[in-house]
C-alpha positions as CSV (number, residue, x, y, z in Angstrom):
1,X,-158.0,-59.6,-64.9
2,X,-156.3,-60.2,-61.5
3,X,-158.5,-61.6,-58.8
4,X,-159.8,-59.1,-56.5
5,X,-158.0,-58.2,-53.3
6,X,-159.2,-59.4,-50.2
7,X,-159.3,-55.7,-48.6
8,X,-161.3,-54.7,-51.5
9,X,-164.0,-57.7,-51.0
10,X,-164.4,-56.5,-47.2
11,X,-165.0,-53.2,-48.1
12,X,-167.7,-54.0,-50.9
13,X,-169.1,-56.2,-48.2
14,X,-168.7,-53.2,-45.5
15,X,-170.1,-50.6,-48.0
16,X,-173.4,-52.2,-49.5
17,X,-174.1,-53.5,-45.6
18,X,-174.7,-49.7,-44.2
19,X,-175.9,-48.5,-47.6
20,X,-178.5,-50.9,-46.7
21,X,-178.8,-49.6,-43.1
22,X,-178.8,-46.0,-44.6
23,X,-182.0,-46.8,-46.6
24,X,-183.5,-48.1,-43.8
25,X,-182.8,-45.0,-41.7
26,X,-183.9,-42.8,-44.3
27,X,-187.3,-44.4,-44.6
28,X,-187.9,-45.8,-41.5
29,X,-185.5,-43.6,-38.5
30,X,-185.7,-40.6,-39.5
31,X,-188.9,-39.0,-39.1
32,X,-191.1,-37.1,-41.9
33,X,-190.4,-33.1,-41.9
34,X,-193.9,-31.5,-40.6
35,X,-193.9,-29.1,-43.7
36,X,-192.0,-31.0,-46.8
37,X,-193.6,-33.9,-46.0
38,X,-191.7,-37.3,-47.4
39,X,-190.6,-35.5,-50.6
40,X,-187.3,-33.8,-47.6
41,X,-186.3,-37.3,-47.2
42,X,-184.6,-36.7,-50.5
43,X,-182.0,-34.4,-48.5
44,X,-180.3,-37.2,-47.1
45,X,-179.1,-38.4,-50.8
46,X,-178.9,-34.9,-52.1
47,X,-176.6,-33.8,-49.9
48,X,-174.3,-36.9,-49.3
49,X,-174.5,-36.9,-53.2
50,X,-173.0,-33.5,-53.6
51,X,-170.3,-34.3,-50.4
52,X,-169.0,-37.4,-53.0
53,X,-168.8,-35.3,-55.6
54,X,-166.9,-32.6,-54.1
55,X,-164.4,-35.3,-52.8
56,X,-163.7,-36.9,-56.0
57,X,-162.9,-33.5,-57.5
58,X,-160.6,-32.3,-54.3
59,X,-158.7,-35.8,-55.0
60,X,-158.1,-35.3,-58.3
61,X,-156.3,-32.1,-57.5
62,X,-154.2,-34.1,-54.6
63,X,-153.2,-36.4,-57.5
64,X,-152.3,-33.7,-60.0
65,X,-149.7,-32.5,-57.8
66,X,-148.6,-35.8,-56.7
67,X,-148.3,-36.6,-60.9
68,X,-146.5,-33.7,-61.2
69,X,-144.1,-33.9,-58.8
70,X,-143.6,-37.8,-59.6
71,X,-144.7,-38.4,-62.8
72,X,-146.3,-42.0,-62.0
73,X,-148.8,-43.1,-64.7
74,X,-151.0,-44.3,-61.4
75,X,-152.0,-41.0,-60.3
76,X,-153.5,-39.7,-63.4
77,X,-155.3,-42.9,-63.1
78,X,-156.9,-42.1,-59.8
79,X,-157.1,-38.4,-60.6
80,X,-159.3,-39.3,-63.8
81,X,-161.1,-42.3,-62.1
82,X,-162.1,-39.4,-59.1
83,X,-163.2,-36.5,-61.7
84,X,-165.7,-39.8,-63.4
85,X,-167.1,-40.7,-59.8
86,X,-167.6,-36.9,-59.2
87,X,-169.2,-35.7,-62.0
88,X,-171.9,-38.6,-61.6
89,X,-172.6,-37.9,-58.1
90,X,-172.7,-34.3,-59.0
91,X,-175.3,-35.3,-61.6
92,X,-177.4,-37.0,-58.7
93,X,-177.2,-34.1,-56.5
94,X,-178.6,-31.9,-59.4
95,X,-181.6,-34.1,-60.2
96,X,-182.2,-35.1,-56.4
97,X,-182.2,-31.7,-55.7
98,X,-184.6,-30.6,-58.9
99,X,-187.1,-33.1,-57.0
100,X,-186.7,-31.6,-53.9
101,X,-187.2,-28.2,-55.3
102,X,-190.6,-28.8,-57.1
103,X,-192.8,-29.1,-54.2
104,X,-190.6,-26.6,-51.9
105,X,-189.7,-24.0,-54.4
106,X,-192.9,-25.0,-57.1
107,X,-189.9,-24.9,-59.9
108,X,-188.1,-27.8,-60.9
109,X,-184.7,-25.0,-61.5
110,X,-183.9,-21.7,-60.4
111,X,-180.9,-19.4,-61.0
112,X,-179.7,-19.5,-57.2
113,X,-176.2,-19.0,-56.9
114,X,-176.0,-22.6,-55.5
115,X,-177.2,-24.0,-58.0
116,X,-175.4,-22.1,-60.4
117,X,-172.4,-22.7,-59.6
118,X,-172.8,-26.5,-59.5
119,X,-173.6,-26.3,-62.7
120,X,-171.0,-24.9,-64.0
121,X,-168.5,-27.1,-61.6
122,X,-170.1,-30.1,-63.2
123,X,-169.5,-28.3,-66.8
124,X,-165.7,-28.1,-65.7
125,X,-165.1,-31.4,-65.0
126,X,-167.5,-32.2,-67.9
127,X,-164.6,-30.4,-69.7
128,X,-161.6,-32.3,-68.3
129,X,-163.3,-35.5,-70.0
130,X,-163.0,-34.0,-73.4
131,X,-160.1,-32.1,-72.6
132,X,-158.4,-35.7,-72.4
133,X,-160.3,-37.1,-74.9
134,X,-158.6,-34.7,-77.6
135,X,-154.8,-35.9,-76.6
136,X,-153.2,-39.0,-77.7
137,X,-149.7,-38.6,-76.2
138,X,-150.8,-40.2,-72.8
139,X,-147.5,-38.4,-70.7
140,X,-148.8,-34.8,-72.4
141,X,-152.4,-36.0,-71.8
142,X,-151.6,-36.6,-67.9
143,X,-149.8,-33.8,-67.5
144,X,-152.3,-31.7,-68.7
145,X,-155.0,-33.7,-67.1
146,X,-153.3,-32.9,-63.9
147,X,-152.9,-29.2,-64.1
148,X,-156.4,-28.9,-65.4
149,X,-157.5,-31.0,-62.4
150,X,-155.6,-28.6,-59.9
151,X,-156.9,-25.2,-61.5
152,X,-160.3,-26.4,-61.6
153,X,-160.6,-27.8,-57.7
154,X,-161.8,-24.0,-57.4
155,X,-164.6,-24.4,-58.4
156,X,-165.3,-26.8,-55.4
157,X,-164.9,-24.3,-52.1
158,X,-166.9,-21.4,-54.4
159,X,-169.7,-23.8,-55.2
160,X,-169.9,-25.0,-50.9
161,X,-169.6,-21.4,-50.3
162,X,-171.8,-20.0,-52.2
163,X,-175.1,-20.2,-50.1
164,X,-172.8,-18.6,-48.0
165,X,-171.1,-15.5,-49.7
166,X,-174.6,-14.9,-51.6
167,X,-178.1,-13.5,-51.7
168,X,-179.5,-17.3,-51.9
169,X,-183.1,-19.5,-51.2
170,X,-181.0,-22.8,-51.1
171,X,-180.8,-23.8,-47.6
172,X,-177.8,-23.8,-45.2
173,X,-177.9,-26.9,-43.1
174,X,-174.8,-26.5,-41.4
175,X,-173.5,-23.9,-40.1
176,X,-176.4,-21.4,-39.6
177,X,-180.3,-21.6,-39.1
178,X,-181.9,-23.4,-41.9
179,X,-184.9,-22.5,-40.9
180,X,-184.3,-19.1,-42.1
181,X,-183.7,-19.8,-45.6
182,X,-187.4,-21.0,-47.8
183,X,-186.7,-24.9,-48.4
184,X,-185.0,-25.2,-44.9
185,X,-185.7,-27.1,-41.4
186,X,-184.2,-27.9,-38.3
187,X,-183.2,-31.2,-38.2
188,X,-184.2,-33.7,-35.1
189,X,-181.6,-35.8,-33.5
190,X,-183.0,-38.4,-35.5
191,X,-182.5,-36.7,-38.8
192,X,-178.4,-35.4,-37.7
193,X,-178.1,-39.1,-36.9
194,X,-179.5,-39.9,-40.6
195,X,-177.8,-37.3,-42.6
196,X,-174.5,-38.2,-40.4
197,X,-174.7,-41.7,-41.4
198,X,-175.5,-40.9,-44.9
199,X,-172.4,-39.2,-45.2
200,X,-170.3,-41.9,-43.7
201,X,-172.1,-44.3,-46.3
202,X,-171.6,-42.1,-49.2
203,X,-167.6,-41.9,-48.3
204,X,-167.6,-45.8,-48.2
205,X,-169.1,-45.7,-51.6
206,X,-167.1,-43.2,-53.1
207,X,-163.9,-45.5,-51.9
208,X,-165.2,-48.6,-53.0
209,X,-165.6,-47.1,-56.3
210,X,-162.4,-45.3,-56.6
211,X,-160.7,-48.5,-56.0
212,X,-162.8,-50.4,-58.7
213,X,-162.1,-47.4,-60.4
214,X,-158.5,-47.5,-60.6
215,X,-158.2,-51.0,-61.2
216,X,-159.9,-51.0,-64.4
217,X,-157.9,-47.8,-65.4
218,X,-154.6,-49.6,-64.6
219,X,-155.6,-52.8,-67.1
220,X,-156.8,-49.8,-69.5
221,X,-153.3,-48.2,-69.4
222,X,-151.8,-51.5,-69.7
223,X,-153.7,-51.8,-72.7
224,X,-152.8,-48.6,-74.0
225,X,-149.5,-49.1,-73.7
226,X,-149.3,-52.5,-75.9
227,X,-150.9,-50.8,-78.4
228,X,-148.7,-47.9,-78.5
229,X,-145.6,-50.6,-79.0
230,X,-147.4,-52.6,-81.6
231,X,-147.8,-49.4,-83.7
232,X,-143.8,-48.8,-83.5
């Protein structure tokens, strides 16, 4: 395996340094929510969870169309690395927010829209694994992979929207009062600066991983293709 590129040891450096600080903010900046208690410190994961998620799948889309329009075997790689990271951060922001739910809601799941419709985004992308899974031809399987990848980045604006277009108990934190919504609280300076900086974390992480990612899936193809010419 090739050594690993400088830029990509600064950012593992850059990335576990504020995940660090990010912990620490959670449990020791940010104050504890007067009614939740320590189980809201949970939000800050949750939702910078559910922001990598939704970014993995929106880049998988972005690299759909740029396979289609160039047919390079790299972007299916980093259209199939992003679905992976997403659907395991999606996975996190389900059970993260199942915890947070217990005490708030006194039920570990609920039918809410939101909820509902993450589910079934992470049961599309679920699908894209197996969808590839079943092709052998890897130009067919990329091609595929990519228009699957483009149709199903709907899911991803219906699922951020749905607290929003529907009857719902999941709270809105941005973008309206959450303190209107059962599970919701307004947030202290201290706990924007928190959730800000979780966000900013998570993104380091989700780029980090991406480019680990797509490393391995370029010695994977490489891999794929010897094979392929040993069996001619």
């Amino acid at each position: 395996m090739t050594s690993t590129p400088r830029w990509l040891r600064i950012l593992d450096y850059i990335t576990a340094t504020i995940f660090m600080a990010a912990i620490g903010m959670v449990f020791f900046y940010a104050p504890t929510e007067a009614l939740m208690g320590a189980v809201q410190r949970v939000f800050y994961f949750h939702v910078a969870s559910g922001w990598v998620g939704m970014l993995g799948f929106l880049a998988a889309a972005v690299a759909g169309v740029f396979y289609l329009k160039t047919e390079r075997r790299l972007w299916d790689i980093i259209g199939f690395s992003a679905v992976e990271i997403g659907i395991v951060f999606v996975f996190i922001t389900i059970v993260t927010g199942s915890i947070w739910a217990r005490p708030v809601w006194n039920t570990w799941w609920t039918w809410d829209p939101r909820l509902t419709t993450a589910a079934i985004m992470e049961l599309i992308y679920v699908a894209y694994i197996m969808l590839r899974q079943g092709i052998e031809d890897p130009d067919r399987r990329a091609r595929y992979g990519a228009v699957y990848a483009i149709v199903g980045v709907a899911s991803v604006p219906l699922t951020f929207l749905s607290a929003r277009l529907f009857r719902t108990i999941h709270p809105i934190v941005v973008g309206s009062d959450p303190s209107s919504t059962l599970g919701g609280f307004d947030m202290t300076p201290r706990m924007l600066q928190t959730f800000l900086f979780s966000l900013l974390t998570f993104t380091f992480v989700f780029a980090d991983l991406l480019w680990r990612r797509v490393r391995l899936g370029i010695l994977a193809d490489k891999v794929e293709q010897l094979k392929m010419k040993r069996m001619e």
